[in-house]
N, C-alpha and C positions, 0 to 999 in steps of 0.2 A: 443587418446590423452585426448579428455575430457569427453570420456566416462568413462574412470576411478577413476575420481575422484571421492573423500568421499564429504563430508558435512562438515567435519573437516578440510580435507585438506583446501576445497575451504575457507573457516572460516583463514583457517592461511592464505594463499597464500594475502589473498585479505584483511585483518589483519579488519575481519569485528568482530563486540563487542555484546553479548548483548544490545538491545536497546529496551527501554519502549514500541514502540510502532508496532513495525515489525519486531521480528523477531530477527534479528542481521543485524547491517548498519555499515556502514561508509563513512560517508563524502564523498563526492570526490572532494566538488566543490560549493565555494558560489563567486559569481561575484563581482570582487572590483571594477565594476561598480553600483552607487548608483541611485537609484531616490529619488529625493529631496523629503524634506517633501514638503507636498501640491501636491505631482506632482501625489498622488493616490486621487481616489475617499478614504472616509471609506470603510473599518476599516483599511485603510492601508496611514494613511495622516502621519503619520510621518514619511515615507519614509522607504523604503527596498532595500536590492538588487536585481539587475535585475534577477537574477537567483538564483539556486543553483542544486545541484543533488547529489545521493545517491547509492549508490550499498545497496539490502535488500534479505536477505535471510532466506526463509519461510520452516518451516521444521513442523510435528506432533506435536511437546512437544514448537514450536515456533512458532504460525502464525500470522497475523497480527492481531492486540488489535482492539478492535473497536474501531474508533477516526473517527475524522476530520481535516482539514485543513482550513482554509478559501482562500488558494491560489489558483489556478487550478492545476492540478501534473496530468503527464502522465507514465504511468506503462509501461517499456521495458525488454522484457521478452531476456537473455541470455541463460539458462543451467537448465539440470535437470527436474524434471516433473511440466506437468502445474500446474496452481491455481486456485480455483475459488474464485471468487470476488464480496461480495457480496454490494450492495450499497443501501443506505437508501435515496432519493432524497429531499430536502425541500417542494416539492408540494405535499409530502404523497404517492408517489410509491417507489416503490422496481425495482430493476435491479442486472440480475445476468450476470457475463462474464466469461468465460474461459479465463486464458492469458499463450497461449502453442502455440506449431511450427506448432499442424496439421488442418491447414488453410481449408481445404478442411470439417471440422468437425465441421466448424465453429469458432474455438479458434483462439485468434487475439495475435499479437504480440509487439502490443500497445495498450493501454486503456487508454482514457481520467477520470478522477477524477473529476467532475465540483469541483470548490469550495465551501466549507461548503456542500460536500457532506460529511457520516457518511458511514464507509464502514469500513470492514476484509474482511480478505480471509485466506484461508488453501492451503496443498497442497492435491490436487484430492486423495480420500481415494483410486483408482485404481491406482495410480499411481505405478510407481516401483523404483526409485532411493529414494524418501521418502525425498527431500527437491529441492526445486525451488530458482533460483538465477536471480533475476531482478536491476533492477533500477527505479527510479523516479527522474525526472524532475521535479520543479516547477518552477513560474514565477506568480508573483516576487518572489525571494525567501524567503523561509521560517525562522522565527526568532521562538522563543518558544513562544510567544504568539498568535503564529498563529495556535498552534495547541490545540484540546480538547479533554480528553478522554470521550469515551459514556459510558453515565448507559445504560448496557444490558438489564435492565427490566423496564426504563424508556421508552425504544426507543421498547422493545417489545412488550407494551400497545398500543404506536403510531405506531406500527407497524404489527399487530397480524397475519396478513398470513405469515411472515415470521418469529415469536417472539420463534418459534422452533430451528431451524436454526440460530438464532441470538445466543442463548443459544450455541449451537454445535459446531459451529465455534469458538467458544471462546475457547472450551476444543482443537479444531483442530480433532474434529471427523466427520466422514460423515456420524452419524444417524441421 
């Protein structure tokens, strides 16, 4: 059944778009439950929705931009091969996660984001279907000022054991 799907298919079925920053998304889901302003600490005092969520689908020639968030977002892996995820933490380390079904390998099938962490991801150059179908979660949900895109060679100064890779990932390759 879903072994057979394309990348295209899944694109139609799930009427996902290009999107700046992962890939191809859509929407699925912002909470028309509010919190007030005042009711966040900063940077979030004039108020957000309690939630929102995403369907994001990560392919070679599509993977995810290097950005951030300032909300916290949780990665749920659905279909297709895994990804790896790379992450830039604010305290000046690096972390890397697999988000794929083979548990036993290590790869997890949720991935926390802290907030105002800076992270991409590709699809595993081993892979074999050649695109990954997840979701994210945020809370509170995300507005467009909550998101930033990274300078690659800003963040690969601050970042130089991984300022290779930061590079690679951008193109969605795994040299």
């Amino acid at each position: 059944m879903t072994n057979d799907l394309t990348a295209q298919e899944v694109r139609q079925l799930l009427k996902l778009e290009p999107h700046a920053t992962c890939g191809f998304v859509r929407v699925t889901f912002i909470s028309k439950q509010r919190i007030a302003p005042g009711g966040l600490p900063p940077p979030f005092i004039d108020g957000r929705p309690a939630g929102s969520a995403l369907y994001f689908m990560v392919a070679p020639d599509a993977p995810v931009r290097l950005h951030r968030i300032r909300n916290d977002q949780l990665y749920h892996r659905y279909l297709g091969d895994p990804i790896e995820v790379l992450m830039l933490h604010e305290n000046g380390t690096s972390e890397r996660a697999i988000v794929g079904p083979d548990l036993r390998a290590g790869q997890c099938v949720q991935l926390l984001i802290p907030g105002n962490t800076f992270h991409t991801a590709r699809v595993i150059p081993e892979g074999v279907r050649g695109w990954f179908l997840g979701a994210s979660t945020e809370w509170p949900g995300v507005e467009r000022v909550d998101v930033e895109i990274g300078d690659v060679e800003v963040l690969a100064a601050k970042y130089p054991d991984v300022a290779d890779d930061l590079r690679a990932f951008q193109q969605g390759r795994g040299d």
